[in-house]
C-alpha positions, -999 to 999 in steps of 0.1 A, spaced: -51 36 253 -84 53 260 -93 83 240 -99 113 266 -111 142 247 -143 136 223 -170 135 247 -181 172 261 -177 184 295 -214 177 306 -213 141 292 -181 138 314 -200 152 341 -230 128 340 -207 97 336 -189 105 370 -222 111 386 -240 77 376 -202 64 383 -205 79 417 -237 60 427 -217 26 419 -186 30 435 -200 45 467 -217 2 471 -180 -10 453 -160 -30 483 -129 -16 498 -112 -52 483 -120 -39 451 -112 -6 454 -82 -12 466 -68 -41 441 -80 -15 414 -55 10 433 -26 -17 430 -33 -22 388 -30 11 385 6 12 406 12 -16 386 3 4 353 30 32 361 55 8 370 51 -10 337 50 24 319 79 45 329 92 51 295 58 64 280 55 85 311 87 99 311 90 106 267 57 127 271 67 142 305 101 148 286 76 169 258 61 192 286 95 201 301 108 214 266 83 236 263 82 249 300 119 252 293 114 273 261 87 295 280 106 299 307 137 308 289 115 335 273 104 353 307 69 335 308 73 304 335 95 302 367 118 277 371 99 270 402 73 255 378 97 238 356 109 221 388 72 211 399 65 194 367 97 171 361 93 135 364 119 109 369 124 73 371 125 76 408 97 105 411 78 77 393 90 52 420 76 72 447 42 77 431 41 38 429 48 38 466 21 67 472 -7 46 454 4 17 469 -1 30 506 -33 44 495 -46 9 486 -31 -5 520 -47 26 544 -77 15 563 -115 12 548 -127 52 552 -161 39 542 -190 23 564 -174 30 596 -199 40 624 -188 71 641 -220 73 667 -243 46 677 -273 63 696 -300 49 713 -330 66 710 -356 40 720 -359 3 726 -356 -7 690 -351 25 672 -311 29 671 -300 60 649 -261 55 635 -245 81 616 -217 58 593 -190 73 573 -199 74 531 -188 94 503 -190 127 494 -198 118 451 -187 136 428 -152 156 431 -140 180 403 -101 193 414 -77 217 392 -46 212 402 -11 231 392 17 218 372 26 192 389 16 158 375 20 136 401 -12 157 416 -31 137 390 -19 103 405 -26 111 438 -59 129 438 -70 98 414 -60 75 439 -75 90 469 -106 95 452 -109 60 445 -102 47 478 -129 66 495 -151 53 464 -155 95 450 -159 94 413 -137 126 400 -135 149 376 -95 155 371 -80 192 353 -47 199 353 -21 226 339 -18 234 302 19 230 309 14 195 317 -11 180 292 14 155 279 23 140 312 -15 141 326 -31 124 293 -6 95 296 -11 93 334 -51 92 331 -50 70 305 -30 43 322 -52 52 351 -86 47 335 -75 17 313 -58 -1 346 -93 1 362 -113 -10 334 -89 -43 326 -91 -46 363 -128 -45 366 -131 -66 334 -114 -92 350 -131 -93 379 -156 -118 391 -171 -98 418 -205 -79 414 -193 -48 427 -161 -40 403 -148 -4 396 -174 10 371 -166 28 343 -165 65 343 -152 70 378 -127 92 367 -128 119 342 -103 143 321 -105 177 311 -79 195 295 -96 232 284 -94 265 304 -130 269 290 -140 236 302 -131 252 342 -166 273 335 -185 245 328 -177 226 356 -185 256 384 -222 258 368 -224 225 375 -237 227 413 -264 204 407 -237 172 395 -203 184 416 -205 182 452 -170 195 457 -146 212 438 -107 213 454 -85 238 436 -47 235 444 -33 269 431 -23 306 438 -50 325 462 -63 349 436 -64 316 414 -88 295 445 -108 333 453 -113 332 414 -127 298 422 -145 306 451 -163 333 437 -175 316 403 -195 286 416 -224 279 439 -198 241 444 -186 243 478 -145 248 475 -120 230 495 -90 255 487 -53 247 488 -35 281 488 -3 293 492 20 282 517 38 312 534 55 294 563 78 303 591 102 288 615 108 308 649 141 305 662 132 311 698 155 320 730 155 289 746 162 273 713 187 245 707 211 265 680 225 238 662 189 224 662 176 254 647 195 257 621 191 222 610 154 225 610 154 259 591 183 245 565 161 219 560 130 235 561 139 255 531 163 236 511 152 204 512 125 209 484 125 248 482 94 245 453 66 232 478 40 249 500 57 236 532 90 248 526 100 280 551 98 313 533 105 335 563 130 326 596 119 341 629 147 350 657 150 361 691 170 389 696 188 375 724 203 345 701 204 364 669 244 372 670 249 333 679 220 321 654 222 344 623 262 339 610 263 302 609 223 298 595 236 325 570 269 308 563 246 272 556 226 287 539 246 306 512 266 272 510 235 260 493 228 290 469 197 303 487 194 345 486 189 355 521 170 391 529 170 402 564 157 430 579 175 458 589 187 440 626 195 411 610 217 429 581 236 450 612 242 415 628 258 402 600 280 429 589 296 433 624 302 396 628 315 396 588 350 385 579 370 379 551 363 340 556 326 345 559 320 379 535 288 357 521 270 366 550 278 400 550 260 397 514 225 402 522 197 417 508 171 442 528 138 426 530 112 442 521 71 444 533 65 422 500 90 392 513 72 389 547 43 377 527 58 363 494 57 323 488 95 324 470 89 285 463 126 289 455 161 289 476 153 322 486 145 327 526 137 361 542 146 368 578 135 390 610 151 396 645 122 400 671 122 408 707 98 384 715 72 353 714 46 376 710 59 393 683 69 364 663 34 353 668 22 385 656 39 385 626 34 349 615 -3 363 621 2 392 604 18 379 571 16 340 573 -13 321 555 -21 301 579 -6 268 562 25 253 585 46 273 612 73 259 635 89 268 667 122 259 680 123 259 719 136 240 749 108 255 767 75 237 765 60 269 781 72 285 752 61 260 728 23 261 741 21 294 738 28 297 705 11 272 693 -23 277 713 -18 316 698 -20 310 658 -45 299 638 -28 277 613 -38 244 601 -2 228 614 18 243 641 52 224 648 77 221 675 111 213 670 106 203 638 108 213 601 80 228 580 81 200 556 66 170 574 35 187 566 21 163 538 -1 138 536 23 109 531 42 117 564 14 121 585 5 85 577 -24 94 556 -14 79 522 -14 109 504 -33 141 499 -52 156 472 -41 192 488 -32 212 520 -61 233 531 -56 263 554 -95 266 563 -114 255 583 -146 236 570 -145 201 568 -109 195 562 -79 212 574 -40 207 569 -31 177 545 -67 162 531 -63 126 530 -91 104 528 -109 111 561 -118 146 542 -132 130 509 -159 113 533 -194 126 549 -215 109 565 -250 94 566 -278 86 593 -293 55 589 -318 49 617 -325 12 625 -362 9 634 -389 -12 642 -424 0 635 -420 32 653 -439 63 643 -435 103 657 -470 101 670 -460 78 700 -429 105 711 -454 138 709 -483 148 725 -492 150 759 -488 115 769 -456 114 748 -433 83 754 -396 102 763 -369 92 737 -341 72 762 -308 90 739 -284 68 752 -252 66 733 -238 28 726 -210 9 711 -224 -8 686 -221 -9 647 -248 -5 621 -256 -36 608 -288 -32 581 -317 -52 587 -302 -63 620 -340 -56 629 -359 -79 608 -338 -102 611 -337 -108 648 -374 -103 647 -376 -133 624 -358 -159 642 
């Protein structure tokens, strides 16, 4: 396998940049059989995957047995033979979704023979640090090569093992592929780049002038650290502090499979629900049996003081567990548990539910169960968040289930890319103006010719010009 470490940061950098310039004229045919070798890599691999992954887990074991990790992250960073299936499957949808490249999103007419098209192309060069989680590294590679980005990859310390094995059967499955391929436009080398030191971070935010983008997948202090040490513009995945509203025109039974699932499905992600909303007028019908589901599965509830009062009047000796619950605190309304924990308010309205997910929410993925679609308008026309759900759980929100392929994060702003980024937001866009001997002169002046500005359905096809011209 490749050797990833003995070049320096900036060599790194400069490869992926000249990388860049390549890929950006490499066909989607070869971009996307490159995707498959690399599927077909992992799937030849598992047992190299899986003894190094098996390295990183002892050790997150150790650390976290000594106070040091969560078992949040331990859980993040475990592979599997069928965690490793999955991430065959990811890649493989990534190859299969549509071209994101070349694709003409306005055709304008601005004069008899001068047509202006502004065509989708790729944003360069991409550097990403990403958490613990190793299948990160799959997927942002992936992405990153369908929409022809050459990136710069940096994961966790507490998945080095798992990350070098993954790039490496990432890099050398492009370069056998390319080597092997008779077309002039193959994968180049150098499209994809590993660092592996904290100090290495710093080098690549003073690299404005090479990086186009930088997408950190982290904590928010960890993406504001981010934001506020490079010139790079930053598209930020942050913390998902999610909510499901139980509302009064709710389905019950509904509800509480949406919120059981919502959080205990995969409790260690950003779209699982960290806090449940619930009308007051269906709390004493709601709370007992979502309580009752929800201690079955070992998740620590914490209500607030009207959910607590509701639970100890409606207590019995059969159902003492949901008597058992903690008081919530101002710290839970805004805390990402990423664990079977779930905290819970009673409110006495839409409008306070909305003010709350507002108030404490981060603007990632909130749900509302209701019958009413009045209901379900108006909350999700009042918040601001990147997904807003009804009657549904929290967790579709990922790439992969909104048909995209994959994502290389969830990002709860609002430039360029919002919710699950896909490949649509690893692309920009170009004008390319077809012309045909025009000059400004001619549209200035006082005997200016008017510019017509007529928008058509056409696609940009270069030197469409000179070539009719010619025939």
């Amino acid at each position: 396998m490749s050797e990833t470490t003995e070049k320096s940061t900036e060599t790194k950098v400069a490869e992926a940049e000249r990388a860049a310039l390549s890929l950006a004229k490499c066909s989607d045919e070869e971009r996307s059989a490159a995707i498959h070798a690399i599927a077909d890599a992992i799937a030849a691999n598992h047992e190299e995957i899986l003894a190094a992954n098996e390295r990183d887990v002892e050790k997150a074991e150790e650390l976290l047995a000594a106070g040091e990790y969560s078992q949040v992250l331990v859980d993040r960073l475990e592979l599997s033979a069928s965690k490793l299936e999955s991430i065959e499957s990811m890649v493989r949808s990534v190859a299969e979704q549509d071209d994101p490249l070349g694709e003409t999103q306005t055709a304008r007419k601005l004069d008899e023979g001068l047509e202006l098209y502004r065509c989708s192309v790729p944003i360069g060069v991409v550097g990403t640090i990403f958490e613990s989680r190793p299948d990160a590294l799959v997927q942002i590679a992936a992405l990153s090569l369908k929409s022809g980005n050459a990136v710069i990859l940096k994961g966790g310390s507490e998945a080095s093992h798992s990350n070098r094995v993954l790039f490496d059967l990432i890099e050398d499955a492009t370069a056998e592929h390319a080597a092997t391929s008779d077309s002039a436009d193959a994968v180049p080398d150098g499209w994809a780049q590993l660092i592996e030191a904290r100090a290495d971070v710093d080098t690549v935010l003073e690299m404005d002038d090479s990086i186009d983008l930088v997408m950190p997948r982290g904590s928010s202090e960890f993406v504001e650290y981010i934001q506020q040490n490079t010139q790079i513009p930053v598209l930020g995945h942050t913390e998902g502090v999610c909510h499901v509203y139980v509302d009064d025109e709710a389905d019950l039974s509904m509800a509480t499979e949406i919120a059981y699932d919502a959080k205990v499905q995969y409790p260690a992600v950003c779209n699982a629900v960290e806090t449940v909303l619930v009308h007051e007028d269906v709390a004493e019908s709601f709370l007992p049996g979502m309580v009752e589901r929800y201690a079955d599965a070992d998740v620590e509830v914490r209500g607030d003081e009207t959910t607590r009062s509701i639970l100890e009047s409606e207590a019995s000796e059969a159902d003492a567990a949901t008597a058992n619950v903690a008081p919530a605190t101002e710290e839970d309304w805004q805390t990402e548990y990423g664990d079977l924990i779930v905290s819970i308010r009673v409110v006495d309205s839409i409008e306070t539910a909305v003010d709350h997910v507002t108030t404490y929410g981060s603007k990632h993925t909130d749900s509302i169960v209701t019958d009413s679609s009045e209901h379900a308008r108006l909350f999700m026309r009042s918040l601001d968040s990147a997904s807003v759900f009804h009657n549904a759980s929290t967790r579709f929100a990922d790439g992969y289930r909104y048909g995209l392929g994959a994502e290389v994060g969830i990002s709860t702003g609002k430039i360029h890319a919002r919710g699950p980024v896909g490949l649509d937001g690893l692309t920009t866009y170009q004008y390319y103006l077809e012309g045909d001997g025009q000059i400004v002169g001619t549209y200035a002046g006082a005997d200016a010719k008017p510019f017509l500005h007529e928008d058509f359905g056409g696609e940009w096809e270069p030197g469409r010009r000179s070539t009719d011209r010619s025939q």
